[in-house]
C-alpha positions as protocol buffer text, in pm:
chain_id: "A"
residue {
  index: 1
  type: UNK
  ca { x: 786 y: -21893 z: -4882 }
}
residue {
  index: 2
  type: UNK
  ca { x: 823 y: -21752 z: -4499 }
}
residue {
  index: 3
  type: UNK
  ca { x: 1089 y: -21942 z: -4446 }
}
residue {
  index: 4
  type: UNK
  ca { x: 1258 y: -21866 z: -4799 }
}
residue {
  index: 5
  type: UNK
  ca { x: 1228 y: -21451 z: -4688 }
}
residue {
  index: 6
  type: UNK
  ca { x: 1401 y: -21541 z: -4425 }
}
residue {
  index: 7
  type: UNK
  ca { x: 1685 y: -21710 z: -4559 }
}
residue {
  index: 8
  type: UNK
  ca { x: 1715 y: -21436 z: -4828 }
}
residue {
  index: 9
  type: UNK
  ca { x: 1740 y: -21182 z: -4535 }
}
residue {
  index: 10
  type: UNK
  ca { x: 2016 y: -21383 z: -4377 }
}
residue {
  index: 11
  type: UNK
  ca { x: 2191 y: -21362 z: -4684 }
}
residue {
  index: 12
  type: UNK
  ca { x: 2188 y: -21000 z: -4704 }
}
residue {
  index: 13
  type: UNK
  ca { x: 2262 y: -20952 z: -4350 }
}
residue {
  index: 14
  type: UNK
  ca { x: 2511 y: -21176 z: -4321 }
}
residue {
  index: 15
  type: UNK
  ca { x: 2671 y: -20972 z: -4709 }
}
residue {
  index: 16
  type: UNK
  ca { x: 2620 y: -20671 z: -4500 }
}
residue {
  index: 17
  type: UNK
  ca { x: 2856 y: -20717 z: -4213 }
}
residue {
  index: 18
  type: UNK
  ca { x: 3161 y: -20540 z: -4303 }
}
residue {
  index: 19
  type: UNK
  ca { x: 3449 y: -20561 z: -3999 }
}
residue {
  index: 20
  type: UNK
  ca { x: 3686 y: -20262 z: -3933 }
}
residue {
  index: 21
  type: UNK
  ca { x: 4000 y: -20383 z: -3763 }
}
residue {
  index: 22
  type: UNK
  ca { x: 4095 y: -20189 z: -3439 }
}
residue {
  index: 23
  type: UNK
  ca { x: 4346 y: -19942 z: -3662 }
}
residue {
  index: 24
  type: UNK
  ca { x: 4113 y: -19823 z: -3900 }
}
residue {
  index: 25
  type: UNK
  ca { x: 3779 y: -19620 z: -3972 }
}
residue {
  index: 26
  type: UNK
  ca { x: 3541 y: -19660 z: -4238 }
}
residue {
  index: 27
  type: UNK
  ca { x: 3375 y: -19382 z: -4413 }
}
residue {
  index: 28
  type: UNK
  ca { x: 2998 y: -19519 z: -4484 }
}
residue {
  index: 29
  type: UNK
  ca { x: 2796 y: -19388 z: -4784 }
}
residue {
  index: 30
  type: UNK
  ca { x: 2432 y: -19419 z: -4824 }
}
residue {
  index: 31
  type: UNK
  ca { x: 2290 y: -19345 z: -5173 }
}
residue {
  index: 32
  type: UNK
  ca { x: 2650 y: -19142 z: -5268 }
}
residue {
  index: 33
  type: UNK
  ca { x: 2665 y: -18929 z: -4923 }
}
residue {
  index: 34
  type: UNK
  ca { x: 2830 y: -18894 z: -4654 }
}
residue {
  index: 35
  type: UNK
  ca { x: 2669 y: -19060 z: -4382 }
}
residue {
  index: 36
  type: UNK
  ca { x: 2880 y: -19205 z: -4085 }
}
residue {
  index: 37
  type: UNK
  ca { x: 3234 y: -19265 z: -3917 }
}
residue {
  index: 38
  type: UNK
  ca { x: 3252 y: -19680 z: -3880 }
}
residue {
  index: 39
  type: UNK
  ca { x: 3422 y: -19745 z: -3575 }
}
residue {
  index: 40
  type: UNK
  ca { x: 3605 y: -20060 z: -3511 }
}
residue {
  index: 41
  type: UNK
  ca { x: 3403 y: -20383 z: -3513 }
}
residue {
  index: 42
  type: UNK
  ca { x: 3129 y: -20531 z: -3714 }
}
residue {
  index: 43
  type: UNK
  ca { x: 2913 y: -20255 z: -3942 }
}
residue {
  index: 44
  type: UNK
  ca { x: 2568 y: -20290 z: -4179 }
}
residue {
  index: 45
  type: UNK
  ca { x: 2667 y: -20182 z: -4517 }
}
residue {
  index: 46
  type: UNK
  ca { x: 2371 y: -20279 z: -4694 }
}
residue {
  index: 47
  type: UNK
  ca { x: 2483 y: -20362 z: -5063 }
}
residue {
  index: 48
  type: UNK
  ca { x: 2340 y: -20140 z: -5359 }
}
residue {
  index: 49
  type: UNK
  ca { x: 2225 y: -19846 z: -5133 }
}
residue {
  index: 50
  type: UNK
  ca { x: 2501 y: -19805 z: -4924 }
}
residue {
  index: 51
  type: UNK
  ca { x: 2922 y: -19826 z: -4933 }
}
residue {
  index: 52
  type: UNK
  ca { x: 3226 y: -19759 z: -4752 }
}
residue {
  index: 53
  type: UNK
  ca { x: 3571 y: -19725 z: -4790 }
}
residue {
  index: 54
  type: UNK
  ca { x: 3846 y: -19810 z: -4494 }
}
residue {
  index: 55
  type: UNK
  ca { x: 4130 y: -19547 z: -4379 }
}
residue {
  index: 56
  type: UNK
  ca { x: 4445 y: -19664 z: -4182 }
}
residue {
  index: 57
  type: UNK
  ca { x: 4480 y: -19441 z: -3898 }
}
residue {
  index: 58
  type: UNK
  ca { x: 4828 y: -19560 z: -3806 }
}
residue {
  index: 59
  type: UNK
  ca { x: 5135 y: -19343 z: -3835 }
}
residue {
  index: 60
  type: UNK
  ca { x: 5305 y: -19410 z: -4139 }
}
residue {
  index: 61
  type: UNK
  ca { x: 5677 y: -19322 z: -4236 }
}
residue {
  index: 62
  type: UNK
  ca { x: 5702 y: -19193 z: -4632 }
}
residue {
  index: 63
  type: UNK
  ca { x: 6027 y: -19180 z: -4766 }
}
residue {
  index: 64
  type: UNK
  ca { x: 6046 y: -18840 z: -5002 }
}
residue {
  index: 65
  type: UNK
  ca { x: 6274 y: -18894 z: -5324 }
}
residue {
  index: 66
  type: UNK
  ca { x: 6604 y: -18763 z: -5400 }
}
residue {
  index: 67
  type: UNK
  ca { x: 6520 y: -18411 z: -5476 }
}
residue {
  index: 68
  type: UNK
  ca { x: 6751 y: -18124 z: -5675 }
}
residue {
  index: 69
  type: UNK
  ca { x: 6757 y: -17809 z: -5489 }
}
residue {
  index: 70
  type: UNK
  ca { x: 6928 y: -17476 z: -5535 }
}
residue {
  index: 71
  type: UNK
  ca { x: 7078 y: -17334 z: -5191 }
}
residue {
  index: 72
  type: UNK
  ca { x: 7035 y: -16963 z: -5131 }
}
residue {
  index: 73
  type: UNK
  ca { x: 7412 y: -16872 z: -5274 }
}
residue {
  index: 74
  type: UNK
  ca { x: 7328 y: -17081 z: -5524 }
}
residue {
  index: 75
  type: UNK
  ca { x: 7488 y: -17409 z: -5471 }
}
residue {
  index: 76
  type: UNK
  ca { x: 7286 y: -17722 z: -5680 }
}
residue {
  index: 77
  type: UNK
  ca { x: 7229 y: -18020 z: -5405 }
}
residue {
  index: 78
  type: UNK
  ca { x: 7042 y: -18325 z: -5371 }
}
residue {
  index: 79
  type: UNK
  ca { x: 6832 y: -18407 z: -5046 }
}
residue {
  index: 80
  type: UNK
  ca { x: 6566 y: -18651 z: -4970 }
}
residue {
  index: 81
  type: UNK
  ca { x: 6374 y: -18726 z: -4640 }
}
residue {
  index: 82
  type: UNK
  ca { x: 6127 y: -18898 z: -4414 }
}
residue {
  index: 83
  type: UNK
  ca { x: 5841 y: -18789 z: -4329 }
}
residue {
  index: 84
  type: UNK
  ca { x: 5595 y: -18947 z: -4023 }
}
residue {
  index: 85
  type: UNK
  ca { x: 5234 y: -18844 z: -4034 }
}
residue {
  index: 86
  type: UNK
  ca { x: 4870 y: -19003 z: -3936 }
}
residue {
  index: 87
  type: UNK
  ca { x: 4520 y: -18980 z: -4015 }
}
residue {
  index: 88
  type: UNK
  ca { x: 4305 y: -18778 z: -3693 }
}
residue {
  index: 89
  type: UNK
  ca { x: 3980 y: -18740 z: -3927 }
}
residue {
  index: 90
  type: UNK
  ca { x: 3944 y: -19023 z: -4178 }
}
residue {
  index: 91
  type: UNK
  ca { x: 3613 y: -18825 z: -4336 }
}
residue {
  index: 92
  type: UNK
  ca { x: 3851 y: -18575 z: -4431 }
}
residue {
  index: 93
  type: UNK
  ca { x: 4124 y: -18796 z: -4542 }
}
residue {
  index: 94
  type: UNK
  ca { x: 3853 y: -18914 z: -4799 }
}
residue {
  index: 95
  type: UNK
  ca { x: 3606 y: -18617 z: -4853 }
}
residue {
  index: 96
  type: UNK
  ca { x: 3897 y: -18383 z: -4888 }
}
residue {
  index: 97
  type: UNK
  ca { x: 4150 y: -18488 z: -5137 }
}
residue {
  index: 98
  type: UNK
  ca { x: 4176 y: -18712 z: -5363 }
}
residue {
  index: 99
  type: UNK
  ca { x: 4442 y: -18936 z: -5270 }
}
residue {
  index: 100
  type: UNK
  ca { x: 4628 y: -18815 z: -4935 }
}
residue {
  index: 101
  type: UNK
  ca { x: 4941 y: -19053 z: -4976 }
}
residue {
  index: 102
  type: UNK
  ca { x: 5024 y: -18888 z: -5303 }
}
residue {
  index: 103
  type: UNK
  ca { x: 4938 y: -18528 z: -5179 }
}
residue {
  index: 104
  type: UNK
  ca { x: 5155 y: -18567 z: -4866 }
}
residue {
  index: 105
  type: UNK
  ca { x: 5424 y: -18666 z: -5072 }
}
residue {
  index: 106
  type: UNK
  ca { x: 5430 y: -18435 z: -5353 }
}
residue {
  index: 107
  type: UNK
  ca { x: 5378 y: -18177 z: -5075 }
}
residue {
  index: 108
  type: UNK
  ca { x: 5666 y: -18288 z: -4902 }
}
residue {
  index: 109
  type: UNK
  ca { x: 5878 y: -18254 z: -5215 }
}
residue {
  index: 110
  type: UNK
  ca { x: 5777 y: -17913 z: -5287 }
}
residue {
  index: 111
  type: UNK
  ca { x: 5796 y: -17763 z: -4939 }
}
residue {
  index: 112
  type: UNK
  ca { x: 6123 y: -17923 z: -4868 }
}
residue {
  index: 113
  type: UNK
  ca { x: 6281 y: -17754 z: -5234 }
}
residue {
  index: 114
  type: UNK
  ca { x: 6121 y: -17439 z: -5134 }
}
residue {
  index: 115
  type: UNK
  ca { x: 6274 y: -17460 z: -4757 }
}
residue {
  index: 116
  type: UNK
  ca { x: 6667 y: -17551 z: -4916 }
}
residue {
  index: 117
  type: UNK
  ca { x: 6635 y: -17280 z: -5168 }
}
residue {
  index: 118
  type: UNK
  ca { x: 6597 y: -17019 z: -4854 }
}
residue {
  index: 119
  type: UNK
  ca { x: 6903 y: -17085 z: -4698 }
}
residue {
  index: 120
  type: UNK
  ca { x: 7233 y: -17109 z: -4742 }
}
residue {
  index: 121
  type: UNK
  ca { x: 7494 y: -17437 z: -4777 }
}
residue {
  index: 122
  type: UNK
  ca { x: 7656 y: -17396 z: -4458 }
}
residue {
  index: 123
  type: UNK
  ca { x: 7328 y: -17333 z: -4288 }
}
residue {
  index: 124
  type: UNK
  ca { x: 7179 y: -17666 z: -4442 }
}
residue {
  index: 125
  type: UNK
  ca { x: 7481 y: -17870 z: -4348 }
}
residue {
  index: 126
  type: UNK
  ca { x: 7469 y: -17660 z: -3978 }
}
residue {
  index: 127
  type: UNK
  ca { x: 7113 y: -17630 z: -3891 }
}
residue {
  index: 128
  type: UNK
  ca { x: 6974 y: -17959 z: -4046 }
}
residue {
  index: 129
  type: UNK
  ca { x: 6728 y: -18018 z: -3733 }
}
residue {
  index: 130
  type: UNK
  ca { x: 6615 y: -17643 z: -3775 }
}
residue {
  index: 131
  type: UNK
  ca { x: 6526 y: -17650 z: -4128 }
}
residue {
  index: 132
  type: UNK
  ca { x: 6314 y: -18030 z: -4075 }
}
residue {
  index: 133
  type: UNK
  ca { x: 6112 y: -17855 z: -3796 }
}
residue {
  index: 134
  type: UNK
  ca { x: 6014 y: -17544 z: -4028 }
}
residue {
  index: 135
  type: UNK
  ca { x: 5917 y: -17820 z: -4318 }
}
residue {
  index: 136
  type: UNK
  ca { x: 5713 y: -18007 z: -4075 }
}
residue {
  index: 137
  type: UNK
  ca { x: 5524 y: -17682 z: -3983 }
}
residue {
  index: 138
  type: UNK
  ca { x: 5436 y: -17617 z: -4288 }
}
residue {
  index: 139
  type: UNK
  ca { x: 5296 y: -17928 z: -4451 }
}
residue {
  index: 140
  type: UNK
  ca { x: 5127 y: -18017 z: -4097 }
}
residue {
  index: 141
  type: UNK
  ca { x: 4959 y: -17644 z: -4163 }
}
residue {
  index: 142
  type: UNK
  ca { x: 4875 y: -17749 z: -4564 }
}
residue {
  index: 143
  type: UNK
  ca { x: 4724 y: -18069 z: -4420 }
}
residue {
  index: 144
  type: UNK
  ca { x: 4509 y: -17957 z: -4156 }
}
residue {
  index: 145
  type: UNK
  ca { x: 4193 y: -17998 z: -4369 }
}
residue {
  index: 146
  type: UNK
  ca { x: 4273 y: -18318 z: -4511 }
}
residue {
  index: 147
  type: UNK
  ca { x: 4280 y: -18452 z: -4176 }
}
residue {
  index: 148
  type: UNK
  ca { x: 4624 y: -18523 z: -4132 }
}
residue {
  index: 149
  type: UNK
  ca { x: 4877 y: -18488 z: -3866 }
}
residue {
  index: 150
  type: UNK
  ca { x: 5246 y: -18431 z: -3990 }
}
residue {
  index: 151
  type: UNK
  ca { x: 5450 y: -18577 z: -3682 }
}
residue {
  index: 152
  type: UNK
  ca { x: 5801 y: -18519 z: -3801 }
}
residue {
  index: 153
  type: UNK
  ca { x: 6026 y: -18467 z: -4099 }
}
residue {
  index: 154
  type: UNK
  ca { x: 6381 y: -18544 z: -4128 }
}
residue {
  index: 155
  type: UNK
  ca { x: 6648 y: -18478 z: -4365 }
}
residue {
  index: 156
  type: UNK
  ca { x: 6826 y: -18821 z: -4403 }
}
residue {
  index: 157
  type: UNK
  ca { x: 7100 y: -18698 z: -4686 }
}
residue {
  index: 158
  type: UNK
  ca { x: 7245 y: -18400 z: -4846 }
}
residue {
  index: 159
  type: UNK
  ca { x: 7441 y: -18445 z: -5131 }
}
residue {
  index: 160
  type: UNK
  ca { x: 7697 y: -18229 z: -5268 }
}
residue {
  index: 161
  type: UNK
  ca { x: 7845 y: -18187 z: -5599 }
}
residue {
  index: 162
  type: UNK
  ca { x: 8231 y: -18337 z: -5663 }
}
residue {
  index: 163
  type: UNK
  ca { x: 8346 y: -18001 z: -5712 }
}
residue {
  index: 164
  type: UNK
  ca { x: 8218 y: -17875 z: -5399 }
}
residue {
  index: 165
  type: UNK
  ca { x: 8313 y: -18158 z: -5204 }
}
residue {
  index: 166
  type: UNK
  ca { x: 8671 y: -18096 z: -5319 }
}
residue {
  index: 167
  type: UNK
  ca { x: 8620 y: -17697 z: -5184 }
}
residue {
  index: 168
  type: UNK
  ca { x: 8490 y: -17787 z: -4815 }
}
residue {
  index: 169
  type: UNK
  ca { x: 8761 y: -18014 z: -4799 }
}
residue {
  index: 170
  type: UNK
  ca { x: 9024 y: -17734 z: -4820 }
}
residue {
  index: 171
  type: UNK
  ca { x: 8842 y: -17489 z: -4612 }
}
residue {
  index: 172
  type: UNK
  ca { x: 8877 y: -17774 z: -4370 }
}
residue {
  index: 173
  type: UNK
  ca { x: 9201 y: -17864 z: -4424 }
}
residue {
  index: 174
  type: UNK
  ca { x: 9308 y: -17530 z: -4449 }
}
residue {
  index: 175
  type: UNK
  ca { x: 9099 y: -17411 z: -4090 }
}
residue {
  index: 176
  type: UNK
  ca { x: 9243 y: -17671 z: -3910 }
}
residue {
  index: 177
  type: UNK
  ca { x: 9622 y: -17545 z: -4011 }
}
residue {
  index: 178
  type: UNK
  ca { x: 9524 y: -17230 z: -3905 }
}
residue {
  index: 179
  type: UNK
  ca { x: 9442 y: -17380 z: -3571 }
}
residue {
  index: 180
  type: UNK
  ca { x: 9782 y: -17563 z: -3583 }
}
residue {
  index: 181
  type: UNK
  ca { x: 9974 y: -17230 z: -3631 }
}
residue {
  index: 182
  type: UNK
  ca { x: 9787 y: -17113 z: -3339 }
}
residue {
  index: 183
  type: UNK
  ca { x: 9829 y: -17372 z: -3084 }
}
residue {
  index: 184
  type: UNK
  ca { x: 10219 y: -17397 z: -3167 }
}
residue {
  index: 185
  type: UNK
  ca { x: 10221 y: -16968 z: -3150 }
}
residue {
  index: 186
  type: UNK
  ca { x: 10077 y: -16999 z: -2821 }
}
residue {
  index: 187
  type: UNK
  ca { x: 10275 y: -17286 z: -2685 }
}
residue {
  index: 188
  type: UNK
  ca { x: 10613 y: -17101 z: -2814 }
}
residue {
  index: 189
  type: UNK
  ca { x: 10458 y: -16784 z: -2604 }
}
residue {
  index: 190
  type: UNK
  ca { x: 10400 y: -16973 z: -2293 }
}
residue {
  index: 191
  type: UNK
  ca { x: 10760 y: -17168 z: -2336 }
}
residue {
  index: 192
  type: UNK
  ca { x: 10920 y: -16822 z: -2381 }
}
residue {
  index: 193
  type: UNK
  ca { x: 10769 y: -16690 z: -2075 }
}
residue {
  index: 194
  type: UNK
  ca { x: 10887 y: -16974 z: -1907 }
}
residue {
  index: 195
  type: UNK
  ca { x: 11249 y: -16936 z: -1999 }
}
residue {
  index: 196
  type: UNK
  ca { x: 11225 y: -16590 z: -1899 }
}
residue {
  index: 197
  type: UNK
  ca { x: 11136 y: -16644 z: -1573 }
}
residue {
  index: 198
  type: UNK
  ca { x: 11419 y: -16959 z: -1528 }
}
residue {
  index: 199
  type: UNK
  ca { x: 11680 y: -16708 z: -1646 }
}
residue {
  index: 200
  type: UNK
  ca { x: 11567 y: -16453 z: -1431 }
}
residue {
  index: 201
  type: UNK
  ca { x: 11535 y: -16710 z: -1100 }
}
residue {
  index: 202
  type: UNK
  ca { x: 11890 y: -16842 z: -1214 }
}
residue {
  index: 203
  type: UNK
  ca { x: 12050 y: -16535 z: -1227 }
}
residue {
  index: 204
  type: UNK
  ca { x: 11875 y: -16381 z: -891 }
}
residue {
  index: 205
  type: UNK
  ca { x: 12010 y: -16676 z: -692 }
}
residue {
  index: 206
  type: UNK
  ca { x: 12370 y: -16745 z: -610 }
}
residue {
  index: 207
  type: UNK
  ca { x: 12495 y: -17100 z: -696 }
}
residue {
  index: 208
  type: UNK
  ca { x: 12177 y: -17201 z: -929 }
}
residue {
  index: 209
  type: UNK
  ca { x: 12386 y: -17185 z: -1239 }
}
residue {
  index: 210
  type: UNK
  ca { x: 12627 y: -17384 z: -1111 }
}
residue {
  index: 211
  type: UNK
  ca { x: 12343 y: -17654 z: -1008 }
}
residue {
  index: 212
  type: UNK
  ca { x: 12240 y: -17621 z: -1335 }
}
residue {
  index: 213
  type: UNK
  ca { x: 12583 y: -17691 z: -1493 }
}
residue {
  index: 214
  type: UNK
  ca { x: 12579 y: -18042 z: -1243 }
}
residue {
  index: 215
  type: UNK
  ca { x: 12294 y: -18151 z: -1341 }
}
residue {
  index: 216
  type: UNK
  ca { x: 12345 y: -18126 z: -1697 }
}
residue {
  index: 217
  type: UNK
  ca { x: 12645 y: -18279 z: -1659 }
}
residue {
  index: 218
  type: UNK
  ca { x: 12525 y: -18645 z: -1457 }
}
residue {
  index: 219
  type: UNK
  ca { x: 12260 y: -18611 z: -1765 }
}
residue {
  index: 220
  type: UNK
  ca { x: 12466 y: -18626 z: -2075 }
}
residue {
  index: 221
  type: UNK
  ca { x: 12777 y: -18854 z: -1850 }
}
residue {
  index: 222
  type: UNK
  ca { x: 12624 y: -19179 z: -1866 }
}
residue {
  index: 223
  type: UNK
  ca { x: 12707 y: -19217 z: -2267 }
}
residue {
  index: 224
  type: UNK
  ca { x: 13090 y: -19285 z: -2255 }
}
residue {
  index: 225
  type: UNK
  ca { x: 13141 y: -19216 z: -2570 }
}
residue {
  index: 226
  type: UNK
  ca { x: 13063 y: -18822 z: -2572 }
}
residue {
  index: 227
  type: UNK
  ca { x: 13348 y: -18605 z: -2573 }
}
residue {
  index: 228
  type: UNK
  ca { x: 13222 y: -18276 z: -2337 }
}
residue {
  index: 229
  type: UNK
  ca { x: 13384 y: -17938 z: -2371 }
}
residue {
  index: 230
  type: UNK
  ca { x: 13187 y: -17698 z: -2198 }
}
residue {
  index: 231
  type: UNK
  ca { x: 13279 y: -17273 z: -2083 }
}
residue {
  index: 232
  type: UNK
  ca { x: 13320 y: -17293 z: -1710 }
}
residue {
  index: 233
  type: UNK
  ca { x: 13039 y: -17045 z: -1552 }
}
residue {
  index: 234
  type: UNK
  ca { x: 13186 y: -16740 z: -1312 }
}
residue {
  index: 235
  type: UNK
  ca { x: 12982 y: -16852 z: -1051 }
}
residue {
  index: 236
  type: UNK
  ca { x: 13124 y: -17210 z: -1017 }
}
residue {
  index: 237
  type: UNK
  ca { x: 13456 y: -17000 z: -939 }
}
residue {
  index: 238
  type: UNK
  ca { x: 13265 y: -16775 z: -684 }
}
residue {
  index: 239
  type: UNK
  ca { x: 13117 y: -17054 z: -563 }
}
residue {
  index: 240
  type: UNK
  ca { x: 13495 y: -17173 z: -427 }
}
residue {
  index: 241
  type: UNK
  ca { x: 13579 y: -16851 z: -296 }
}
residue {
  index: 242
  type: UNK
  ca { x: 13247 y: -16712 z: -157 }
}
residue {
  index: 243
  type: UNK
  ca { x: 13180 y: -16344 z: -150 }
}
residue {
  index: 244
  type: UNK
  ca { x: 13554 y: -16270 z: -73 }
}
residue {
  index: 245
  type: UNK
  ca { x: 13689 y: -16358 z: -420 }
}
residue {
  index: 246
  type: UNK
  ca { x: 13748 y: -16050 z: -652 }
}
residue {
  index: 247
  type: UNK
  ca { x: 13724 y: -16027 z: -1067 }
}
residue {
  index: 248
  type: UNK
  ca { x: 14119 y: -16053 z: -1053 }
}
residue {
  index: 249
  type: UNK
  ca { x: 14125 y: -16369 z: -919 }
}
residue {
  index: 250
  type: UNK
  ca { x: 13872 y: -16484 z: -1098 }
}
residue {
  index: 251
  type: UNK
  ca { x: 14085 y: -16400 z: -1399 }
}
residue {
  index: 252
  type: UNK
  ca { x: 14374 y: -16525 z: -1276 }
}
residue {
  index: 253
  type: UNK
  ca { x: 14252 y: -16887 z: -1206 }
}
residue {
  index: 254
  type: UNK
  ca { x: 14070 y: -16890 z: -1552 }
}
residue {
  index: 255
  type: UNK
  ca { x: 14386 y: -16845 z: -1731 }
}
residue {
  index: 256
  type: UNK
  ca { x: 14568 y: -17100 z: -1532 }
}
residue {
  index: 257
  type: UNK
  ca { x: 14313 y: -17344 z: -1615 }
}
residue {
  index: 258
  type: UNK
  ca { x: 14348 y: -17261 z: -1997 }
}
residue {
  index: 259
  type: UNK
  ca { x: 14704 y: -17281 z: -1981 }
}
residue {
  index: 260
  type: UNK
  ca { x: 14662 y: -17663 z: -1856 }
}
């Protein structure tokens, strides 16, 4: 009989050993309450009087659903997200709510429809990294006493109607002509100030014209077949004569060489 109590309490102890792994804590119950935090290893849970249930403290990455939201100027979009959080008190995980993977989530899906609606388009499509920090703030606040920890929240896609697609695409197109025009009206500036100052060094230096005239001249040469008829600059006459030379004569040789 001894020896039959025995084996019966073997039984029962051996039925009672319940083993929480290293990422997890069990929430014990004796007679219906609360009683204990299980830490990792072998735990008594004696069967009839007492239970337990195991929560996965690990951080766990929830992908929200596509969700419609109305922007602030009232532009219809779809987003959806990730959100990282973990369990820091797995009583309250369990005594608190429900189920905490279904709260987080429909959280998630509210907060985030309530975040896009108070802003605009152009600040969603801008400030993406701004609006995921003020949605994690939030449901990290909301699930304080559930005894979770929201880590981060990111907007992985916004999606745009066709319509609108089509409209961003000519502001686009249209901003970077607009930068076109620019960058040509400030390169013709700069080449017109340029020119400006080349005429004005040309014609405050005696001979440079006439330089100029050579040069051009060995440039467009080496094609045989051009036929070049070109006005013969005064100064390539001075140039001959030095300072002495007068208008007259300069008239005088011009006409000769038009008469040949």
């Amino acid at each position: 009989m001894f020896v039959m109590l025995i084996v019966i309490l073997l039984v029962i102890i051996l039925v009672s050993i319940k083993q929480v792994n290293q990422y997890e804590r069990g929430i014990k119950f004796t007679l219906g309450r609360f009683s204990k935090i299980m830490n990792p290893g072998w735990n008594l849970v004696f069967p009839i009087f007492q239970s337990y249930r195991k929560v996965d403290i690990r951080t766990k990455a929830v992908d929200v659903p596509e969700q419609d939201a109305i922007t602030k100027d009232n532009v219809s979009v779809r987003i959806n997200a990730v959100i990282y959080y973990k369990v820091f008190d797995a009583s309250k995980a369990v005594l608190e709510v429900e189920n905490f993977y279904f709260a987080v989530g429909q959280l998630a899906q509210t907060t985030m429809r309530n975040a896009v609606g108070s802003v605009s388009l152009d600040e969603l499509l801008s400030e993406r990294d701004k609006i995921s920090e003020e949605i994690c703030k939030i449901i990290d606040k909301a699930t304080d006493p559930w005894g979770i920890k929201v880590e981060n929240v990111e907007l992985k896609d916004v999606s745009l109607p066709e319509e609108m697609k089509r409209v961003i695409a000519r502001v686009a197109e249209a901003e970077r002509e607009k930068q076109a025009v620019i960058t040509k009206a400030k390169g013709e500036v700069e080449a017109s100030e340029n020119l400006a100052k080349a005429a004005s060094l040309m014609a405050s230096t005696p001979g440079a014209m006439h330089l100029r005239t050579l040069s051009t001249l060995s440039d467009i040469s080496s094609d045989q077949s051009n036929t070049i008829v070109f006005a013969l600059p005064v100064e390539v006459l001075k140039s001959f004569e030095g300072k002495a030379i007068t208008d007259e004569k300069i008239q005088d040789i011009v006409k000769k060489i038009s008469k040949k």
